[in-house]
C-alpha positions in Angstrom: 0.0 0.0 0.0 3.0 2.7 0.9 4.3 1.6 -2.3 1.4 2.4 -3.9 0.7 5.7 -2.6 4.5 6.6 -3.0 4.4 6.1 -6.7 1.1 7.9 -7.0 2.5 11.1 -5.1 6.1 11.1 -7.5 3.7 10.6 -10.6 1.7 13.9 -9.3 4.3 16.2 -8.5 6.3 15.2 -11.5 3.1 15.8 -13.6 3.1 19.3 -11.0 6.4 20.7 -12.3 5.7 19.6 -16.0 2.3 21.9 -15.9 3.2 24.6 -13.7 2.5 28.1 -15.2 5.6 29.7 -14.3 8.6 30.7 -15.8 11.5 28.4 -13.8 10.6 24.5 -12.4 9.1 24.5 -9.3 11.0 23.6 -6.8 10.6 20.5 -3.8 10.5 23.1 -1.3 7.5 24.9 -3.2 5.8 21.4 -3.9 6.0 20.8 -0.1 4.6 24.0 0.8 1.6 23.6 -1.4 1.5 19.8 -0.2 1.2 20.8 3.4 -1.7 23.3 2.7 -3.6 20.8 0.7 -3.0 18.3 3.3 -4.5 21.1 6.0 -7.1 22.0 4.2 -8.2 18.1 3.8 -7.7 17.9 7.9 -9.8 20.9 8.2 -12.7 19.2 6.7 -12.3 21.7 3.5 -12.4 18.8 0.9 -15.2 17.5 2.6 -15.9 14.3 4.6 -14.9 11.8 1.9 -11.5 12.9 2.1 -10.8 12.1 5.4 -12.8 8.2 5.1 -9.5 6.9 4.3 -5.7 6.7 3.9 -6.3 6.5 0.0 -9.0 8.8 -0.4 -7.1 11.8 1.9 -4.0 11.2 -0.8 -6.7 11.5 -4.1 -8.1 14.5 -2.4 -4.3 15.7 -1.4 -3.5 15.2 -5.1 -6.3 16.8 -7.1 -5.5 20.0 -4.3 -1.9 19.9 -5.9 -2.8 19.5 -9.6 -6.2 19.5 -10.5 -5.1 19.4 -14.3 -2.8 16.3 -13.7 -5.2 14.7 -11.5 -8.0 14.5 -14.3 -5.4 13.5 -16.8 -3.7 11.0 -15.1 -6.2 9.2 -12.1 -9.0 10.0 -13.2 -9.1 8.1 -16.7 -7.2 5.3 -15.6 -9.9 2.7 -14.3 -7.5 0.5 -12.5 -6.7 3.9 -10.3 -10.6 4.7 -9.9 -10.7 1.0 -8.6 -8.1 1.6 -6.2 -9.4 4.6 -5.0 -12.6 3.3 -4.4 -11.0 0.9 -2.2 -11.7 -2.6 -4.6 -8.1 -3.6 -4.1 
């Protein structure tokens, strides 16, 4: 399962620097920033109740916060990932 989520977080922040909007790559310490936040805001109950029902849901909520654009293109058309995130493996 860690391996699962660790390979799902490198494949989002990766996607992260490849979209980003701004003129230089974005650096780890920026990702973390924005990382933290997102997590907060899912602790916070921002994201909403499904994102705190589990381990796997908080990290899909904590990566659509951090790309929304990568998210969609990535997780979100993949069914094998919509399977996992729905908890059928």
């Amino acid at each position: 399962m860690a391996k699962f989520i660790t390979l799902f977080v490198i494949r989002g922040f990766l996607c992260l620097t490849t979209f980003a909007k701004l003129p230089r790559p974005i650096t780890d310490y920026e990702v973390k920033e924005k990382k933290d936040a997102c997590y907060a805001d899912i602790e916070s109950g921002l994201w909403g109740w499904e994102c705190k029902s589990s381990m796997i849901a908080k990290e899909n909520c904590a990566l659509k916060c951090l790309s929304p654009i990568c998210y969609s293109l990535i997780y979100e058309s993949d069914p094998d990932i919509n399977r996992r995130k729905s908890g059928w493996c």
